[in-house]
C-alpha positions in Angstrom: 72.2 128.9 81.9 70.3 130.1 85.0 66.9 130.8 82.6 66.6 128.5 79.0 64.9 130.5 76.1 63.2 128.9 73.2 63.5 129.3 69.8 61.4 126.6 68.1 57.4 126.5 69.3 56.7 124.0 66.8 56.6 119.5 66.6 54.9 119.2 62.8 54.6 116.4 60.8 56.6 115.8 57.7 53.5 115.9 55.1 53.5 114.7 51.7 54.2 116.5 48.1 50.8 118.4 47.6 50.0 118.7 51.3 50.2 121.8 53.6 51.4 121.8 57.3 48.1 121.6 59.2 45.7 119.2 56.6 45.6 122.6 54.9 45.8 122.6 51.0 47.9 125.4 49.7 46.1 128.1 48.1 46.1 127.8 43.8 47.4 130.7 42.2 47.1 131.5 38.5 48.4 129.4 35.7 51.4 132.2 34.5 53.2 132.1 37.9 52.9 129.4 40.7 54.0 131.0 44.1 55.3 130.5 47.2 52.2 129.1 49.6 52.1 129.7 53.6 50.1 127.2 53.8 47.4 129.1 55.4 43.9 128.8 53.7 40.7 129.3 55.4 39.0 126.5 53.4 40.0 123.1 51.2 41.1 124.1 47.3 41.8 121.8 44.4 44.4 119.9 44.0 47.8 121.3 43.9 50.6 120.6 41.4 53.9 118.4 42.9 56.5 120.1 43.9 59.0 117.9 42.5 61.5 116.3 44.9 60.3 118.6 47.8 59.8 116.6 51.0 60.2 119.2 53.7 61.4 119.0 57.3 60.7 120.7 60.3 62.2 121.1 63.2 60.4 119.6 66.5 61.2 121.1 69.6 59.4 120.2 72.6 58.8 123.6 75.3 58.0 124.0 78.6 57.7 127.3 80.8 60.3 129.0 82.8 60.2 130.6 86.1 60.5 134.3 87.5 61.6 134.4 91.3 59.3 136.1 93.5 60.3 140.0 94.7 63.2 140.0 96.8 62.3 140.1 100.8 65.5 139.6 102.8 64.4 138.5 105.8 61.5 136.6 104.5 63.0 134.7 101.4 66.1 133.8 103.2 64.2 132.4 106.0 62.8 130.1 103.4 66.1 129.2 101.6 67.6 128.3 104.6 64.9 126.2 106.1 66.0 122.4 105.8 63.6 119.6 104.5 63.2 118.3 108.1 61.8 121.7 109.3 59.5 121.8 106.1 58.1 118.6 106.8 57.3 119.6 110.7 55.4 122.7 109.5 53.6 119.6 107.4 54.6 119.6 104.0 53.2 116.8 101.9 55.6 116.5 99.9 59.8 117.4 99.5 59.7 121.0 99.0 62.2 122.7 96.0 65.0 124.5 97.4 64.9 127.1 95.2 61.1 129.2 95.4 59.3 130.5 93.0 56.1 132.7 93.3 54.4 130.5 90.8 55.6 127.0 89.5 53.2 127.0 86.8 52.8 128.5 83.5 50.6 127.5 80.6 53.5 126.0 77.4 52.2 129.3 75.3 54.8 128.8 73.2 53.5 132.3 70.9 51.3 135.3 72.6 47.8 134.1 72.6 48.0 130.4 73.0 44.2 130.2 73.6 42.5 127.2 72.1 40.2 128.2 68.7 37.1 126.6 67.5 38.5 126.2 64.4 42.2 124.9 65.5 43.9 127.3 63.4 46.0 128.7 66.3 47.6 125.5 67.4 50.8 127.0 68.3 52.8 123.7 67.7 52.2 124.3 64.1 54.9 126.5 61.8 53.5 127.5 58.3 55.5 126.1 55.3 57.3 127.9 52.2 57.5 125.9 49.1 58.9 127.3 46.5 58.3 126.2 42.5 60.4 126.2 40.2 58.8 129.4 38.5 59.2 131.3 41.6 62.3 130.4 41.7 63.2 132.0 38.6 60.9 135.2 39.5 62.7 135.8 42.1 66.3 135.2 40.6 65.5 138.1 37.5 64.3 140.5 40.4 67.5 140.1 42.1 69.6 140.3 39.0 68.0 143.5 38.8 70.6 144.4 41.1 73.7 142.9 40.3 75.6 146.1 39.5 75.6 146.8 43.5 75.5 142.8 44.8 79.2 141.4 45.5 81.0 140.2 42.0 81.0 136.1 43.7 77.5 136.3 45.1 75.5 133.2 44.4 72.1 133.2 44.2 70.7 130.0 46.3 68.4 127.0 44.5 65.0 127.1 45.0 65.7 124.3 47.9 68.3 126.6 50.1 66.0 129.6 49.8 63.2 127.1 51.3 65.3 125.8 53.8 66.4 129.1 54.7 62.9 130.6 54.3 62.2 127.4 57.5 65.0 128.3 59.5 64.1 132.1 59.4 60.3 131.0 60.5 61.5 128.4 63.4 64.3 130.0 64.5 63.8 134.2 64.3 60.6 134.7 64.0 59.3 132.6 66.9 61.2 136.1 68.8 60.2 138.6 67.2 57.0 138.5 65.2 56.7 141.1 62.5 56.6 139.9 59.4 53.0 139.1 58.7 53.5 134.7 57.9 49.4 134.7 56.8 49.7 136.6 53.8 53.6 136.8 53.2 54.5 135.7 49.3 58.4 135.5 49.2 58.1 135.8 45.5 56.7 139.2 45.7 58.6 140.7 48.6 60.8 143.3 48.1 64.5 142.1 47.1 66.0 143.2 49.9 63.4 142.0 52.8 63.8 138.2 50.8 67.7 138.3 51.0 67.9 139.7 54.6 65.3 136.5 55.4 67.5 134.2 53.6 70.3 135.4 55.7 68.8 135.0 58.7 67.4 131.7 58.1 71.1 130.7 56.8 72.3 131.5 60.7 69.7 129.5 62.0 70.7 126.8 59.9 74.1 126.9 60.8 75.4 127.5 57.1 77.2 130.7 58.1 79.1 131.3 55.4 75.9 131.4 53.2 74.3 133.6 55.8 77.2 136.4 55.6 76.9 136.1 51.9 73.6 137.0 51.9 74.2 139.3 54.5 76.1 141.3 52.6 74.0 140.5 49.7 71.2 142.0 51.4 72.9 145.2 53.2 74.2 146.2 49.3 70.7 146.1 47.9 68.6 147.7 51.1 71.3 150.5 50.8 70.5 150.7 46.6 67.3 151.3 47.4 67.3 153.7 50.0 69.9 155.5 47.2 67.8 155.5 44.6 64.8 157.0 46.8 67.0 159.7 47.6 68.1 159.9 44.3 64.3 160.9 43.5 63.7 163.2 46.1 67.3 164.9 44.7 65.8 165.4 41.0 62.6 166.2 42.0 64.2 169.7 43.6 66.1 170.2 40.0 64.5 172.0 37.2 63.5 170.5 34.0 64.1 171.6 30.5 60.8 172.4 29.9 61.3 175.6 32.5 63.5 177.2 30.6 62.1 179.1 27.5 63.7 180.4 24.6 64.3 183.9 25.6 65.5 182.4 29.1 69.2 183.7 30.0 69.8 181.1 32.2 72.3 178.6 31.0 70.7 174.9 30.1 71.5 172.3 32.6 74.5 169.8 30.8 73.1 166.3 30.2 75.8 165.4 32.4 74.7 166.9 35.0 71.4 166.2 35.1 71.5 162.5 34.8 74.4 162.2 38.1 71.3 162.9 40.0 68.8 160.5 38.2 65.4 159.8 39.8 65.1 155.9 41.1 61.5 156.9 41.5 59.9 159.8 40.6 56.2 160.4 39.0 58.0 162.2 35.9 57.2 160.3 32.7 59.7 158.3 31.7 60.1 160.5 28.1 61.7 163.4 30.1 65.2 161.4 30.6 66.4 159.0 28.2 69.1 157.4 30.8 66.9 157.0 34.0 68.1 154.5 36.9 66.4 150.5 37.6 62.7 151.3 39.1 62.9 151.0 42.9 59.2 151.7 44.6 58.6 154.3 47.1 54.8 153.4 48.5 54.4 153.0 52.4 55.2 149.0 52.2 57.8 149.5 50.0 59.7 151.6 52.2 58.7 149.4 55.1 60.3 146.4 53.6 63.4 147.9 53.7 63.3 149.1 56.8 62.7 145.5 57.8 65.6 144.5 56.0 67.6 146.9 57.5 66.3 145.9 61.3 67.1 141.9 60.4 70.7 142.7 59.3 71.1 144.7 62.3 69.6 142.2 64.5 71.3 139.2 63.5 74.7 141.2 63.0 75.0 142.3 66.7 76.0 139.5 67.4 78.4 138.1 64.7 81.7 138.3 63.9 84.1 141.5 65.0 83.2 142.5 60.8 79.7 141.9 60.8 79.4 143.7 64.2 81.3 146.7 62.9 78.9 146.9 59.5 76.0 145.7 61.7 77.0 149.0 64.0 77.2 151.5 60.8 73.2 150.7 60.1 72.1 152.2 63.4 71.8 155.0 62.0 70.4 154.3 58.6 67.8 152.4 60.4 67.0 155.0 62.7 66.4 157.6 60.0 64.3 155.4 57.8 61.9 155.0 60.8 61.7 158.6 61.9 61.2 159.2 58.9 58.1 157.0 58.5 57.2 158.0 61.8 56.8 157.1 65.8 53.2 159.0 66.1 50.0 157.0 66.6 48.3 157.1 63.3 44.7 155.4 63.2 43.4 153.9 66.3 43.0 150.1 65.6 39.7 149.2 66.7 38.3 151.7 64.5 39.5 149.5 61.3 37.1 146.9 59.6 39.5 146.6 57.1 41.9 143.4 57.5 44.5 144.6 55.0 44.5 147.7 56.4 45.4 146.5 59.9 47.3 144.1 58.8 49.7 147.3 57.5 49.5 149.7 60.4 50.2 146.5 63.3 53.1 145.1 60.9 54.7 149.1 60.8 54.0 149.6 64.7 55.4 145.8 64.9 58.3 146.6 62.9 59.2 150.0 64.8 59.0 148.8 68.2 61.2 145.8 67.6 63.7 148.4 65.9 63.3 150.2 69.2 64.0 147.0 71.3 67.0 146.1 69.3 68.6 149.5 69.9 68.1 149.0 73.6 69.5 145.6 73.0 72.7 147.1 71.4 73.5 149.5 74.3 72.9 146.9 77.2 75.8 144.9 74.9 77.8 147.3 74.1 77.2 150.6 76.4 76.1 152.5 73.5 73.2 155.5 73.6 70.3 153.9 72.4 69.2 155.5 69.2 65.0 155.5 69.7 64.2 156.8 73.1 61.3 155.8 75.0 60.2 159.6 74.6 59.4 159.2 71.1 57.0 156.3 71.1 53.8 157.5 70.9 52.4 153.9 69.5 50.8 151.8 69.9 51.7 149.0 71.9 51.4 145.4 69.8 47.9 143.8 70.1 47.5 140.0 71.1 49.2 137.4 68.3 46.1 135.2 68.3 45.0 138.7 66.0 48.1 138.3 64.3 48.1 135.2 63.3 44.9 135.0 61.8 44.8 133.1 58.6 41.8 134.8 56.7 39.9 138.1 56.7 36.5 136.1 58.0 38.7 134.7 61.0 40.2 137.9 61.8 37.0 139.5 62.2 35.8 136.6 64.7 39.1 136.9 66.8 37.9 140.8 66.8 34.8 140.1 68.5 35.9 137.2 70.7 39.7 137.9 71.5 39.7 141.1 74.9 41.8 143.9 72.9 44.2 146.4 75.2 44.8 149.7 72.9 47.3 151.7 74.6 50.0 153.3 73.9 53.7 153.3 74.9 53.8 156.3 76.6 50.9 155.2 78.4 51.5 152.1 79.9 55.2 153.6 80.6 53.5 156.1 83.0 51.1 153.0 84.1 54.0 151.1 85.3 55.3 154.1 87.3 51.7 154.8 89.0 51.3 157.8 87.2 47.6 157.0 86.6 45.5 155.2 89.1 45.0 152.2 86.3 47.2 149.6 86.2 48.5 147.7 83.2 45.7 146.2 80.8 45.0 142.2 81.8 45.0 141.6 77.8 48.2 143.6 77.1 49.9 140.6 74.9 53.5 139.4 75.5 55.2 141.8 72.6 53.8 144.3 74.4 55.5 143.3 77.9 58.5 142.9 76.2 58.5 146.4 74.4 58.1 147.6 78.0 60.7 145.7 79.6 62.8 147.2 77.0 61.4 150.8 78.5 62.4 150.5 81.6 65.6 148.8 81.0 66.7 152.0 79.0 64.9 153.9 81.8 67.9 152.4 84.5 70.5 153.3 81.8 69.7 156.7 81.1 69.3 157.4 84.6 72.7 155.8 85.2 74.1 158.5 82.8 73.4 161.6 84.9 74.3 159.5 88.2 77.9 159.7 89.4 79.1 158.9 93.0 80.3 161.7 94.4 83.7 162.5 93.8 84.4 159.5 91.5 85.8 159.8 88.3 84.1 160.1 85.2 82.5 156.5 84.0 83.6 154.8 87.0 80.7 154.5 89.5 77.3 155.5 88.7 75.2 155.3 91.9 71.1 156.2 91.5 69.7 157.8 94.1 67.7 155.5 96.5 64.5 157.5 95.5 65.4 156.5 92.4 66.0 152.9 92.6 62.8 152.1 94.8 60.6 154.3 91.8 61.7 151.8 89.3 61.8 148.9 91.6 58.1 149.4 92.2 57.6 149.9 88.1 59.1 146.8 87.4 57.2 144.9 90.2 54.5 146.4 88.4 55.7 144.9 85.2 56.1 141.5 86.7 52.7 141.8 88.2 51.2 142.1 85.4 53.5 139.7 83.7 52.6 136.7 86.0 48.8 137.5 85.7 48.7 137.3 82.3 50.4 133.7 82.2 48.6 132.6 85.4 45.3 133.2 83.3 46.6 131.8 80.0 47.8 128.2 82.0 43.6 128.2 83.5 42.5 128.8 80.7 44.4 125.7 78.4 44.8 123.8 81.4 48.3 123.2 80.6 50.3 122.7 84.0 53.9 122.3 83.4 56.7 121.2 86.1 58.5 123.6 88.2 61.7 122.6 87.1 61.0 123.1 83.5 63.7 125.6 82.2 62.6 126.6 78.8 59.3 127.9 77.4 57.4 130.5 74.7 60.7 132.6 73.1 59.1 136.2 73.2 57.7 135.7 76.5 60.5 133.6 78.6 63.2 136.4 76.6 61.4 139.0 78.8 62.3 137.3 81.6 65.5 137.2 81.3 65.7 141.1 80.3 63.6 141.7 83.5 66.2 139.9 85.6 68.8 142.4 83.7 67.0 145.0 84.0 67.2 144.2 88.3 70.9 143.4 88.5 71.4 146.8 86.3 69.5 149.0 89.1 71.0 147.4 91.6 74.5 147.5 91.3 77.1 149.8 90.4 79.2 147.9 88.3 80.2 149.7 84.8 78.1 148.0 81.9 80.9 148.1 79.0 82.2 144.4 79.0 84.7 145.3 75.7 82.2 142.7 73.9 82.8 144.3 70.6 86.5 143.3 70.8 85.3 139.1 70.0 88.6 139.0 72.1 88.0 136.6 75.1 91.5 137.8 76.7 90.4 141.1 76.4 87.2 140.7 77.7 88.5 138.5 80.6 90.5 141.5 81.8 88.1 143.9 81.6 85.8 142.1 84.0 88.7 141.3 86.6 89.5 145.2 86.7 85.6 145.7 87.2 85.5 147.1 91.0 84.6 145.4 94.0 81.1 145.8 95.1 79.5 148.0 97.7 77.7 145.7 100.4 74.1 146.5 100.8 70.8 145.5 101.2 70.4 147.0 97.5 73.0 144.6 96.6 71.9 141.4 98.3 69.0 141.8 95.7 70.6 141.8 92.7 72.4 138.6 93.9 69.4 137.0 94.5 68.5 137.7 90.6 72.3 135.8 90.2 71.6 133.1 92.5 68.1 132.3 91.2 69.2 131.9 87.6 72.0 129.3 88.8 69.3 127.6 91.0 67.3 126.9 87.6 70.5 126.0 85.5 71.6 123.4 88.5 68.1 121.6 88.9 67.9 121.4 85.0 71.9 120.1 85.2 75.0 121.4 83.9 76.3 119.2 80.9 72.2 118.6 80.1 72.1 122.7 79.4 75.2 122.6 77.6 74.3 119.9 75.2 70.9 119.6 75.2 69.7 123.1 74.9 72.6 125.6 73.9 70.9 125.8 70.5 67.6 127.3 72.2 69.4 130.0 73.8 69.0 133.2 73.1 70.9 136.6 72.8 68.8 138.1 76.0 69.2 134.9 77.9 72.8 134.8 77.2 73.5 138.5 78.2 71.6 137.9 81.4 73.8 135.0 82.3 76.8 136.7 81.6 76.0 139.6 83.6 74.9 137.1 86.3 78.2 135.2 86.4 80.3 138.7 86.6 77.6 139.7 89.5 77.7 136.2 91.7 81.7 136.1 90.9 82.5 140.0 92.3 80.0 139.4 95.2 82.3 136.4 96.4 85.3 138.4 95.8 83.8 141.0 97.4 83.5 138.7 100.8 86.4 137.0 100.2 88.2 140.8 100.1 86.9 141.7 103.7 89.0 142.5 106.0 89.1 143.1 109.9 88.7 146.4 109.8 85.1 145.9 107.5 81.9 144.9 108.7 82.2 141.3 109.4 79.4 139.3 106.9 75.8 139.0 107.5 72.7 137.2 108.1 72.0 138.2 104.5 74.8 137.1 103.3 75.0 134.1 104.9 72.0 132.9 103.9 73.2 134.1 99.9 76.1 132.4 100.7 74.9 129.2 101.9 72.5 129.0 99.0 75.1 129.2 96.3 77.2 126.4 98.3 74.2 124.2 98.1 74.0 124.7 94.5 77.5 124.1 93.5 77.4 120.5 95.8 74.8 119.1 93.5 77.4 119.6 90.3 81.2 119.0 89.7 82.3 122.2 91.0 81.9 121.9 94.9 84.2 123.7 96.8 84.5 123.1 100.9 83.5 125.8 102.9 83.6 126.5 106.8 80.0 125.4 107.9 80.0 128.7 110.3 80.6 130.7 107.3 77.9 129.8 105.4 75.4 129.8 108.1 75.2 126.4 109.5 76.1 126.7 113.4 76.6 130.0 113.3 75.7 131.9 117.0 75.1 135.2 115.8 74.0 137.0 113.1 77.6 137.8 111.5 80.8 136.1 111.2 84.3 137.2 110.7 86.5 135.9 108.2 89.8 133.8 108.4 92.1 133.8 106.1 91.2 130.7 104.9 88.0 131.1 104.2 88.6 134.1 101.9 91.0 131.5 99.6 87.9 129.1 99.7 85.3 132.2 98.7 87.5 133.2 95.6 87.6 129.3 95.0 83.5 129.4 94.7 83.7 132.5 92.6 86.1 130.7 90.4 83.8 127.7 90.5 80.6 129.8 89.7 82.2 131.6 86.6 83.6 128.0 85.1 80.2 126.5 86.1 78.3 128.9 83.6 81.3 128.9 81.1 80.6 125.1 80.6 76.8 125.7 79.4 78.5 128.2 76.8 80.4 125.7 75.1 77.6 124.1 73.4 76.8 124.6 69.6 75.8 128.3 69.2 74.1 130.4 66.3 75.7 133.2 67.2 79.8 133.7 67.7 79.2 136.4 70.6 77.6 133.6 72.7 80.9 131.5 72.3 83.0 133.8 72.7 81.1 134.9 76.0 82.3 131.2 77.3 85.5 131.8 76.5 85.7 134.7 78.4 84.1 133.4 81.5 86.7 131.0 81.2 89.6 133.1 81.4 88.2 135.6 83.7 87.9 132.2 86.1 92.2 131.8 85.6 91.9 135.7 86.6 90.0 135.2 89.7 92.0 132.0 91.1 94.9 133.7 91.2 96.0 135.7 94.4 95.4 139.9 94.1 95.6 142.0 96.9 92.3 144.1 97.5 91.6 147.3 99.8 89.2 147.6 102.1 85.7 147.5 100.8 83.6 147.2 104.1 82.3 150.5 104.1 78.4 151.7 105.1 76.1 151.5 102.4 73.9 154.4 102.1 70.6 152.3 102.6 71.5 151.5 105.8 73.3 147.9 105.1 76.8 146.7 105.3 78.8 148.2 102.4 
């Protein structure tokens, strides 16, 4: 894949029976009940008891950052490309320059936001906390579950105490690593709500590759998250009803039937428990209570968006569950943070701010999949923005008072780093704004692009088929997300000074939550830039299907505008080729992620149609470009290096050319729909790796069939007309 995510920051030790991951003794709890341990502790404790047989592994997964390319110049980048090794050496180059550029070929390996060193080394980030779990906790938890078992599945099976910790260690290196809102520090499995823990376990299941487990508990967890929300409802329903006590004697009102009282019993309600003889199983409704099942709700909508066609269909009916349970919490900035001196009251207001923008980012995430309306807009965000993880992570209330008065803190708030990003204020965005934050606003401007594409029609077109911005339009959000980037870069450029870790240009993969951005702002490019409809029929799981619907995708208008969302296509080849085909496809399919795998699908459709789009012209179009040329060239190069080289007219692709365009034969148009077929099989091979999730392979078995679409002859019309920017289109 053009861009490698990262799901595992952490290389620990295996470490004995009694022993914590980092030297850290797990903290005693009291004699009754022995509980799950993070293994965070700010100082040594006694002894611990032995955990039996428990011996646990980690995973260890080496990182190493991944690149951006620099804004797209035409004249000035292509001039670059094209520049051979001879001429770099004359302009005296040291050493062999890389073909491919990038504005900056280092980034510190900050695997997690905040990857600054600490006196104290407790923010290592190669270090994952560890869940053990006793055989008492196990059985806490089991009775707390069983208090559900009239809504769970009749052939559910409640995992051993050693699945539900090598569940609880897939969830941590695998999920989490993304998106960070569960706080690790202080999380007790044994006291989380039933819900939250099964919704975990079902995550850490698919992370483990037991799949049928993990859509057990999937299932598991959606039926109790929906009891609960049920019963709360239930309460609110009873506390509108009247009581016997309201009626008197003399009253002429008819008594309410038994009956019909108890069809609404309260769940939760602050009546004494003598007023109904029958009342439901007690389901809390404090402000964490609720918010652990909204955080139930948000995992099994996370990690069901991209299963199978009946987990994505039950996934889908939660949208709006989830979105009600968060308005309903509320998306208004409450407290501001640096006012608190309380750690467990921060600790609260970050994990619900956490909690709802994620929600927010996963909605987005759905309708960039599946062409859906996003259900959170950016409009109703007033929150904060999440503050830097080093905060986050800390391990005691002492330490997170140290990281207060040490660690540079950026409070803002969505809505006002949105209008930073489009110069709406003369302040740019924060230097400490951390990388959750940059990736909540990547996912504000992507859903910027698609609600603008909403009200944008071509003129004349039909309905849904061409959605053209406005140039006024496209270079607003252009400059916002060069904004965005700026800021981006900055922020890593200081964190790699600042550890002194220099990694290779070539490296591929890197931090999850930060290298996932960059793939969503590479998206979020190719999305402005083109006009190509966004539904894929991904919700179908049906390769065929899917494989059709991108070969009836239109040809693409030619344009300046264009030529930079190729270079967003060509850029993401360039770093899958250096890193090597069959090494991405074995090596590192398991790192991928859902955002990198999107990207690279949309850049496979993008560089595909582009070809097809040349290889369509005809003599009547404009013949093709210096631009192009130089695209074209660039994507030859890269397709030399790797088992799907395909022979093209040097004058075609720029080498010898006279002039600054060239006109097609007929011959070279079969060879151009050979490279698009080449490019699309070329990404369908890193696909066919081993994959959490089934979208992702069924993504590469699309991409193959859409490649037996494309080498087969079609007709095309002309497509050469005058883009409105003033380019070939």
């Amino acid at each position: 894949m053009g861009e490698m995510p990262q799901h595992h920051a952490g290389h620990v030790a295996v470490k004995g029976y009694g022993e914590a991951v980092g030297g850290y003794a797990e903290r005693p709890r009291d004699d009754q009940q022995q509980v799950l341990s993070t293994g965070f502790a700010p100082q040594a404790q006694p002894p611990q008891p032995t955990y039996d047989d428990y011996n646990l592994f980690l995973d260890d997964f080496s990182s190493a950052p991944h690149l951006l390319p620099p804004h797209f110049e035409p004249d000035h980048q292509m001039a670059m490309w094209s520049r051979s090794p001879a001429q770099m050496h004359q302009r005296g180059n040291s050493r062999p320059p890389s073909q491919f550029p990038s504005r900056f070929a280092s980034l510190a390996p900050d695997l997690r936001d905040g990857g600054e060193a600490n006196t104290r080394g407790h923010d290592d980030p190669a270090r994952a906390p560890s869940f053990r779990i006793s055989a008492v906790d196990h059985n806490v938890i089991k009775s707390r579950i069983d208090e559900y078992s009239s809504v769970l599945p009749s052939d559910f099976v409640f995992p051993s105490r050693h699945t539900l910790t090598r569940f609880l260690e897939g969830y941590i290196s695998g999920f989490h690593e993304h998106l960070p809102f569960l706080h690790l520090p202080t999380l007790t499995p044994s006291e989380l709500a039933p819900e939250l823990l099964l919704a975990i376990l079902a995550v850490g299941a698919q992370y483990r590759f037991e799949f049928n487990r993990g859509y057990a508990l999937w299932y598991a967890a959606k039926a109790v998250s929906m009891e609960q929300v049920r019963r709360r409802h239930s309460s609110e329903v009873h506390a509108l009803l009247p009581t016997a006590s309201s009626y008197s004697p003399h009253s002429t009102r008819p008594s309410p039937s038994i009956s019909y009282r108890h069809s609404f019993a309260s769940a939760q309600s602050e009546r004494p428990a003598t007023q109904d003889t029958h009342r439901e199983p007690y389901s809390p409704n404090t402000p964490q209570a609720r918010l652990e099942t909204i955080q139930a709700v948000l995992l099994l909508f996370a990690v069901g968006l991209w299963g199978a066609k009946t987990i994505l269909q039950d996934a889908l009916s939660l949208q709006s569950t989830l979105a009600f349970l968060i308005r309903e919490e509320g998306l208004s900035v409450e407290t501001s943070q640096a006012v608190l001196t309380d750690w467990d009251a921060w600790i609260r207001l970050e994990g619900a701010n956490r909690t709802k923008l994620i929600a927010y980012c996963f909605f987005n995430l759905c309708s960039t999949a599946y062409d859906m309306p996003p259900q959170l807009l950016t409009s109703e965000l007033n929150l904060y923005l999440p503050l830097r993880s080093q905060l986050w992570r800390a391990e005691s209330a002492w330490q997170w008072q140290e990281l207060r008065q040490s660690t540079p803190i950026a409070e803002i708030t969505v809505h006002e780093a949105f209008s930073r990003l489009f110069g709406r204020t003369t302040q740019g965005l924060p230097p400490n704004l951390s990388a959750l934050g940059h990736y909540v606003l990547i996912h504000a401007l992507i859903q910027h692009v698609y609600l603008l594409k909403q009200t944008s029609f071509a003129a004349g077109s039909p309905y849904d088929v061409q959605r053209t911005l406005k140039p006024e339009d496209v270079e607003e959000v252009t400059q916002a997300l060069r904004v965005w980037q700026t800021s981006f870069e900055h922020r890593h450029q200081l964190k790699a000074a600042e550890s002194g870790h220099y990694m290779s240009a070539d490296s591929l993969t890197g931090g999850s939550l930060t290298f996932n951005a960059t793939a969503l702002l590479r998206l979020a490019y190719i999305r402005l830039y083109t006009d190509i409809p966004p539904s894929r029929s991904l919700e179908t799981r049906d390769s065929m299907l899917i494989a059709s619907a991108l070969s009836t995708t239109p040809m693409l208008l030619r344009s300046l505008r264009l030529h930079r969302a190729v270079f967003q296509a060509v850029h993401a080849l360039s770093m899958l080729v250096k890193a090597g085909v069959n090494y991405v496809a074995r090596a590192k399919s398991t790192e991928w992620s859902i955002q990198h795998s999107l990207c690279n699908f949309e850049c496979a459709l993008l560089l595909a149609k582009w070809l097809l789009t040349l290889a369509a012209i005809t003599p009547s179009d404009p013949p093709v470009s210096q631009e192009e040329r130089s695209l074209l060239e660039t994507v030859k190069r890269m397709l030399d290096e790797t088992e799907f080289a395909v022979p093209i007219d040097p004058s075609l692709s720029g080498q010898g050319a006279s002039g600054g365009q060239v006109r097609l034969a007929s011959s070279d148009s079969a060879k151009l729909r050979q490279l698009a077929s080449a490019v699309v099989r070329l990404w369908a091979e890193t696909f066919k790796g081993t994959h959490i999730f089934d979208l992702v392979k069924v993504m590469g078995a699309s991409l193959d069939g859409y490649a037996d679409l494309v080498e087969k002859p079609a007709g095309r019309g002309s497509i050469g007309r005058l883009g409105s920017d003033g380019g070939v289109a």
